[in-house]
C-alpha positions as CSV (number, residue, x, y, z in Angstrom):
1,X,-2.9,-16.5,-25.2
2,X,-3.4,-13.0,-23.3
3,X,-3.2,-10.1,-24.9
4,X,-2.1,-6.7,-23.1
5,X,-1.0,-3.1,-23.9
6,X,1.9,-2.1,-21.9
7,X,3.6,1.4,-21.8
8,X,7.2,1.1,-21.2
9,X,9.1,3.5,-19.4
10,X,11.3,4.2,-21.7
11,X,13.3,7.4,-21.2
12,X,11.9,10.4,-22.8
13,X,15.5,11.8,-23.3
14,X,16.3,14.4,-20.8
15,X,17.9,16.5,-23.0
16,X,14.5,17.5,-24.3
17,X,13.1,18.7,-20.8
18,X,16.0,21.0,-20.7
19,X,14.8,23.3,-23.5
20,X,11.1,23.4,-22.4
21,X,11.9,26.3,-19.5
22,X,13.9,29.8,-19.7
23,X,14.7,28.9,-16.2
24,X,16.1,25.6,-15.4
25,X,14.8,25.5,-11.6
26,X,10.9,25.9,-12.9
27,X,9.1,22.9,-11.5
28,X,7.7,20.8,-13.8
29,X,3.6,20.1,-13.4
30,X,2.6,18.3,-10.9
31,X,6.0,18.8,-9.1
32,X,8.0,20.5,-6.3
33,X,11.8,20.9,-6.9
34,X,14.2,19.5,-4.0
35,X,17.7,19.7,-3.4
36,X,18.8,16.8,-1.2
37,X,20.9,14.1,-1.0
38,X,18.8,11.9,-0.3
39,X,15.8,9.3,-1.9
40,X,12.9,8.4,0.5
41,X,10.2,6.5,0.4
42,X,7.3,6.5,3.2
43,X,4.5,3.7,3.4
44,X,1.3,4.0,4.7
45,X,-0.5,0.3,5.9
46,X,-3.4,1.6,6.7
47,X,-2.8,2.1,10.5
48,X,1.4,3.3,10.6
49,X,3.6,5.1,8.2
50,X,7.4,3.6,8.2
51,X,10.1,4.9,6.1
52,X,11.3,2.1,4.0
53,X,13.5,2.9,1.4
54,X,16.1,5.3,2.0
55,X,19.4,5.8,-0.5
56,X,22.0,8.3,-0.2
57,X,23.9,10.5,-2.7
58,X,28.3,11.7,-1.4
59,X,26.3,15.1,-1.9
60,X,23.0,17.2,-2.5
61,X,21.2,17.5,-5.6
62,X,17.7,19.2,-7.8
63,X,15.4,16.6,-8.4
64,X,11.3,17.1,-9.0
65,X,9.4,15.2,-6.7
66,X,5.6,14.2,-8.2
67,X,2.7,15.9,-5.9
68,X,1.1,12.9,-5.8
69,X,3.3,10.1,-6.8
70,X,6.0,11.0,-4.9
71,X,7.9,9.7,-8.3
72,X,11.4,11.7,-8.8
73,X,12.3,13.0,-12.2
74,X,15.6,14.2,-13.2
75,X,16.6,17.4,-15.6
76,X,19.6,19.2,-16.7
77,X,20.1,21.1,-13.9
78,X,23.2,19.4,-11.9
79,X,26.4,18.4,-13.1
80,X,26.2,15.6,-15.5
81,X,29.3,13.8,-14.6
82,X,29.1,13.8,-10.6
83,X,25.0,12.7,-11.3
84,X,26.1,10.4,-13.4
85,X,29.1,8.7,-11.0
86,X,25.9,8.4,-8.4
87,X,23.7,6.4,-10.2
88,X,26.1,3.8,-11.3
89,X,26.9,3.4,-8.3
90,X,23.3,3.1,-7.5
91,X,23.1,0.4,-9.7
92,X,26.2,-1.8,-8.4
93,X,24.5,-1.1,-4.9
94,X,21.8,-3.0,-6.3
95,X,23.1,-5.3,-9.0
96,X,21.9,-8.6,-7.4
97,X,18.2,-8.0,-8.8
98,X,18.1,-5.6,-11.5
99,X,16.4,-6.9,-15.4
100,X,17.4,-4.1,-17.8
101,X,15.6,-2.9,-21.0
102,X,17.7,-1.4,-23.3
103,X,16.7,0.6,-26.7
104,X,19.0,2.2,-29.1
105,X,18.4,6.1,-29.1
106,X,18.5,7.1,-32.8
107,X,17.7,10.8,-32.4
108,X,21.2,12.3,-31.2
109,X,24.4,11.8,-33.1
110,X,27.9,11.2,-32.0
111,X,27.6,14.5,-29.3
112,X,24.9,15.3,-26.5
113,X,24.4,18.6,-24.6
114,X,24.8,17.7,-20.9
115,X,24.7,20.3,-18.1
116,X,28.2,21.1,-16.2
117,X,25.8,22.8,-13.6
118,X,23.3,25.1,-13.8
119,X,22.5,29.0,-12.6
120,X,19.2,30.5,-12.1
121,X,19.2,31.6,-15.5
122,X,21.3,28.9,-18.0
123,X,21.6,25.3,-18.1
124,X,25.3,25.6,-18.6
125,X,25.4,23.2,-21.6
126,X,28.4,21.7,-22.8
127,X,29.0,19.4,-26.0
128,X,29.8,16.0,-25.0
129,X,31.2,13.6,-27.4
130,X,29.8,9.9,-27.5
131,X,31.9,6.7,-28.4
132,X,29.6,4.6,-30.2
133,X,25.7,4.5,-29.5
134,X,23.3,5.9,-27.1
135,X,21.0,3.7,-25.2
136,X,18.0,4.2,-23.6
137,X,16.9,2.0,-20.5
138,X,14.7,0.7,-17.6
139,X,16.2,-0.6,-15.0
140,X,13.9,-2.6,-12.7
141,X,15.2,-3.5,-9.5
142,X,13.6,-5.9,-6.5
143,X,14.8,-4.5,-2.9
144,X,14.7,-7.3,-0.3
145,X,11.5,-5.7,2.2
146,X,9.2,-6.0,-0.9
147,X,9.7,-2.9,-2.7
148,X,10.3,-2.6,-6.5
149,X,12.1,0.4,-8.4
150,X,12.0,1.1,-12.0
151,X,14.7,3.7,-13.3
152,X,14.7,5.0,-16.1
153,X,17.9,7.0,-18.1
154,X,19.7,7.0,-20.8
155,X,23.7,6.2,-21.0
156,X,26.7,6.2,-23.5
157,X,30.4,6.0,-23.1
158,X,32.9,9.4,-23.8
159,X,36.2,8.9,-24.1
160,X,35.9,5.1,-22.8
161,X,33.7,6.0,-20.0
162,X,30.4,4.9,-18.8
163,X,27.9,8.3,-18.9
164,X,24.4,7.6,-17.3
165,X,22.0,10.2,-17.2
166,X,19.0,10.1,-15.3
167,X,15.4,10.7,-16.2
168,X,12.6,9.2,-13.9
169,X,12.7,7.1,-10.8
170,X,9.8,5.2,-9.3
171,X,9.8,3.4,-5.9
172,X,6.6,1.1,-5.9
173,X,4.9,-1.4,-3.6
174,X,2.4,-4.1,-4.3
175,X,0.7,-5.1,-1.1
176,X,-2.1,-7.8,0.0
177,X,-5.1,-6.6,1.7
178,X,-6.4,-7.8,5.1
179,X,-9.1,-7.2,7.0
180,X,-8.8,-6.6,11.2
181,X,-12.0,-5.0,12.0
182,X,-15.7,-5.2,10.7
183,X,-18.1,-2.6,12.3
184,X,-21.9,-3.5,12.3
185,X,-23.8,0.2,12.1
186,X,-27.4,1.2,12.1
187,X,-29.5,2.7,9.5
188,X,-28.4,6.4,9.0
189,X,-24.6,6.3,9.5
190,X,-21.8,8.6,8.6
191,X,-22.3,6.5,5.5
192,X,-25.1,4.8,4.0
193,X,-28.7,5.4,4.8
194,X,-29.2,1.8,5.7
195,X,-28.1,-0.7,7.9
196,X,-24.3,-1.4,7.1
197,X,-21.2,-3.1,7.7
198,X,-17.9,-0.9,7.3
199,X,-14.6,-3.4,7.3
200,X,-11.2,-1.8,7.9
201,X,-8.0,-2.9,6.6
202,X,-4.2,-3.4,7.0
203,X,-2.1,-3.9,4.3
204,X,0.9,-5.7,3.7
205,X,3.7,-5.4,1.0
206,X,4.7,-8.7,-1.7
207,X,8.0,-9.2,-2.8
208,X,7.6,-9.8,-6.5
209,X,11.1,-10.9,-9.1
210,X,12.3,-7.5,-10.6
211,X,10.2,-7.0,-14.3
212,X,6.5,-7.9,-13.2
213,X,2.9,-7.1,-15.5
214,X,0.1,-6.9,-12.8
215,X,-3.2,-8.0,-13.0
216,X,-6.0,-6.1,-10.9
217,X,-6.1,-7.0,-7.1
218,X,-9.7,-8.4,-5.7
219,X,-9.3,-6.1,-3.4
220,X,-10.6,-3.6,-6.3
221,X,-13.6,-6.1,-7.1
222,X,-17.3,-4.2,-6.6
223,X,-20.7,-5.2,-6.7
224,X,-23.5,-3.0,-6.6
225,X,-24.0,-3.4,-2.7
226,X,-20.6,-2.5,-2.0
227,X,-18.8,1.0,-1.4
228,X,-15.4,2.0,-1.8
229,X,-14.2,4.4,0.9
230,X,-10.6,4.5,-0.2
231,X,-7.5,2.0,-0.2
232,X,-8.5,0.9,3.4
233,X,-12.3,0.5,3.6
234,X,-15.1,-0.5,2.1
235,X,-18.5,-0.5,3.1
236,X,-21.7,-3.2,2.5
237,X,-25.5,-2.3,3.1
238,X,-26.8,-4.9,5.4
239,X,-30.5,-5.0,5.9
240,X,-30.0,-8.2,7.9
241,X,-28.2,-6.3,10.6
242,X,-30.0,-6.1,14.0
243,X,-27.5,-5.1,16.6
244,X,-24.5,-2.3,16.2
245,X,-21.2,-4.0,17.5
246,X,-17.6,-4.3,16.9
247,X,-16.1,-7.9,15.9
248,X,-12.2,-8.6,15.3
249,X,-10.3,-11.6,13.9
250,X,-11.3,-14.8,15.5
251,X,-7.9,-16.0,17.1
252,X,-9.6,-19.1,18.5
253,X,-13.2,-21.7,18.3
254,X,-14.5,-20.0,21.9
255,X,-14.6,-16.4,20.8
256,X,-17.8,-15.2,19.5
257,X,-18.8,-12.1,17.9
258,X,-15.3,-12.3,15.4
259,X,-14.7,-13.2,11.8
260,X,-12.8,-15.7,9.7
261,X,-9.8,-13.8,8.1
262,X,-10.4,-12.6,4.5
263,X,-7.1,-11.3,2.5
264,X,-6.9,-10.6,-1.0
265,X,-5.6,-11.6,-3.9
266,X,-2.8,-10.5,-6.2
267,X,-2.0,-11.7,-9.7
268,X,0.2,-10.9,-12.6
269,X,2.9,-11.9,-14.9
270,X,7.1,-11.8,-14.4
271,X,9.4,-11.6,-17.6
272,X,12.6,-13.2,-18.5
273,X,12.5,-15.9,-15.5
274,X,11.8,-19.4,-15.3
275,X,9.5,-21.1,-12.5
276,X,12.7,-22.4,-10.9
277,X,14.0,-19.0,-11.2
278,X,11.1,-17.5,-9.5
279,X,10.8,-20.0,-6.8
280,X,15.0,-19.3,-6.5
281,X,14.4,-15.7,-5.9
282,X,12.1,-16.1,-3.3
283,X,14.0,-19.2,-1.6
284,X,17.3,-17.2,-1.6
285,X,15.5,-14.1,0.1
286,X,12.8,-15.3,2.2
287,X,13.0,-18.5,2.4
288,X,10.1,-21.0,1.6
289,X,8.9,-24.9,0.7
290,X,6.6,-26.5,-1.3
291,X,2.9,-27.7,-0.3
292,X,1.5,-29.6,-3.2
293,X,1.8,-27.2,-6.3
294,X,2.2,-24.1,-4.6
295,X,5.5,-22.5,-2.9
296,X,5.0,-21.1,0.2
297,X,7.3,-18.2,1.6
298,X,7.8,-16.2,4.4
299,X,8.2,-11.9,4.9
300,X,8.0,-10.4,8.4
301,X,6.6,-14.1,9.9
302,X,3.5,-14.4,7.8
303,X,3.6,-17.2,5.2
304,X,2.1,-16.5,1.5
305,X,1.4,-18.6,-0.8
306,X,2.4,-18.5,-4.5
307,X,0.7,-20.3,-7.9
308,X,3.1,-20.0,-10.7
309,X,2.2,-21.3,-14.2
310,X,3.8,-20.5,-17.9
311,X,1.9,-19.1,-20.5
312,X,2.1,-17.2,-23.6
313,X,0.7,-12.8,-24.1
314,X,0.8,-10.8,-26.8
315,X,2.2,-7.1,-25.7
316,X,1.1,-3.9,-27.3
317,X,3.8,-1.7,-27.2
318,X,2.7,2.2,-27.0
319,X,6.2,3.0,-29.3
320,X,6.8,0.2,-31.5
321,X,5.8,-3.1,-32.6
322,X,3.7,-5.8,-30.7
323,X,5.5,-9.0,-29.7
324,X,4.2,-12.1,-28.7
325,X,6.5,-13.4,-25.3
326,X,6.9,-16.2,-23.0
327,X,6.0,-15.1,-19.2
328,X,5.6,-17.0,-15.6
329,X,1.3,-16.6,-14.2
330,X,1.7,-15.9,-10.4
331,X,-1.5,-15.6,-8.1
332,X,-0.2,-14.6,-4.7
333,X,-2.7,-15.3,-1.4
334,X,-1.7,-15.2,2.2
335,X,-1.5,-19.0,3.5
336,X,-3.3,-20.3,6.6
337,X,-2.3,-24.3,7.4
């Protein structure tokens, strides 16, 4: 049995980030604030950029967008009813592949303070009575190009109706590396000192079920002769190395001066789904078949291939107790006949 420590996103109520600034437009670290109606999200292979998640709100809202991240994170600024009509509708847009985690909020009572709209200066609170409990969850959705999205709110009913209010929205991709070019340089090189081989790399992104644990990639493997020079190259000393030249993928058994193709490795867990289930999901979408043991399926006409075995972890839990849970191994490869 595995043992891991997993932070959940749960949401860190929104009603708190309300009272940390005198002025509800103040950015929060490590953020620029937006107004848009519109959620992007831009991926970089390692050679192109393409835009490939875009959702759009019936109007413009404030949002915090992370520096780095690019994450979005939510605060009482905008109307809490019209932000709240847009994201469940969000989530029927997306209802086929959502897994939700859902934890009773025991800090607020039978009213919240939610924002009708704020001003420069005032959050514009208004009491807003609840109907029963208030929940706190994760929702974490599979998009069919690969991408994954975990959002996070908080919702409760008033006066019969659903009220969700958002906190933090994630868009994230989990990609396999491949390498398309290895350059053989001389001693002395915008590098290393010695002889070396610098190998480039594309990458591509891998659908995975909705709630997934990962495992780290062997693309982030090291050994003491190799350098990391980012997410797309990596660099080897190579004292064997006579001759400075170029090589590519070998496409054929005549071609000399190429390489076999190496891709890496990804590996993880998924929650709350069977093997059938798993090899459903990626069947329905993408299509696939069996060879031996493994399923094979197919995104943008390259074929991976997928190991899938149950086992048993034991997750620490940063806010409450450990528990011991059933989940589905996957190792994920790109498959070559």
């Amino acid at each position: 049995m595995k043992k891991i420590i997993l932070l959940i996103l749960v949401s860190v109520s929104i009603f708190i980030l309300s009272s940390c600034s005198q002025n509800p437009y103040s950015a929060l670290p490590e953020t620029e604030i937006v107004l848009s109606d519109t959620l992007l999200f831009d991926y970089y292979n390692g050679r192109t950029t393409s835009q490939l998640f875009e959702y759009t709100f019936s109007k413009e809202y404030y949002f915090f967008i992370g520096l780095i991240d690019r994450n979005y994170t939510f605060t009482s600024i905008n109307n809490y009813q019209e932000i709240s009509d847009e994201f469940i509708a969000f989530l029927e847009y997306y209802e086929d592949y959502i897994v939700y985690d859902k934890y009773r909020n025991e800090v607020y009572g039978d009213e919240l303070r939610l924002s009708l709209g704020a001003t420069d200066s005032n959050f514009n609170l208004s009491k807003i009575s609840v109907d029963g409990y208030i929940y706190d969850v994760d929702a974490f959705i599979a998009i069919e190009n690969g991408l994954r999205i975990i959002f996070s709110y908080t919702e409760f009913y008033h006066d019969g109706d659903l009220i969700i209010i958002p906190y933090y929205l994630s868009i994230i991709s989990y990609d396999i590396h491949e390498a398309y070019l290895k350059e053989y340089l001389p001693a002395d090189n915008d590098y290393v000192s010695e002889q070396a081989i610098l190998t480039k790399y594309i990458t591509h992104i891998i659908p995975l079920p909705p709630k997934v644990g990962m495992w780290p990639s062997t693309y982030s493997e090291k050994d003491d002769d190799l350098k990391d020079l980012g997410y797309y190259m990596r660099i080897i000393e190579d004292t064997e190395n006579n001759t400075a030249h170029t090589e590519e993928v070998c496409t054929d058994l005549l071609t000399e001066n190429c390489f076999e193709p190496e891709f890496s490795v990804i590996s993880g867990f998924v929650y709350e789904y069977t093997i059938a289930q798993i090899v459903a999901f990626y069947e329905l979408n993408y299509g696939g078949r069996y060879d031996g043991n493994n399923f094979i399926f197919f995104v943008d006409e390259k074929s991976y291939k997928i190991s899938l075995a149950q086992t048993t972890i034991e997750i620490d839990y940063a806010d409450r107790e450990a528990t011991t849970e059933d989940v589905i191994t996957f190792e994920i490869t790109k498959y070559t006949d």
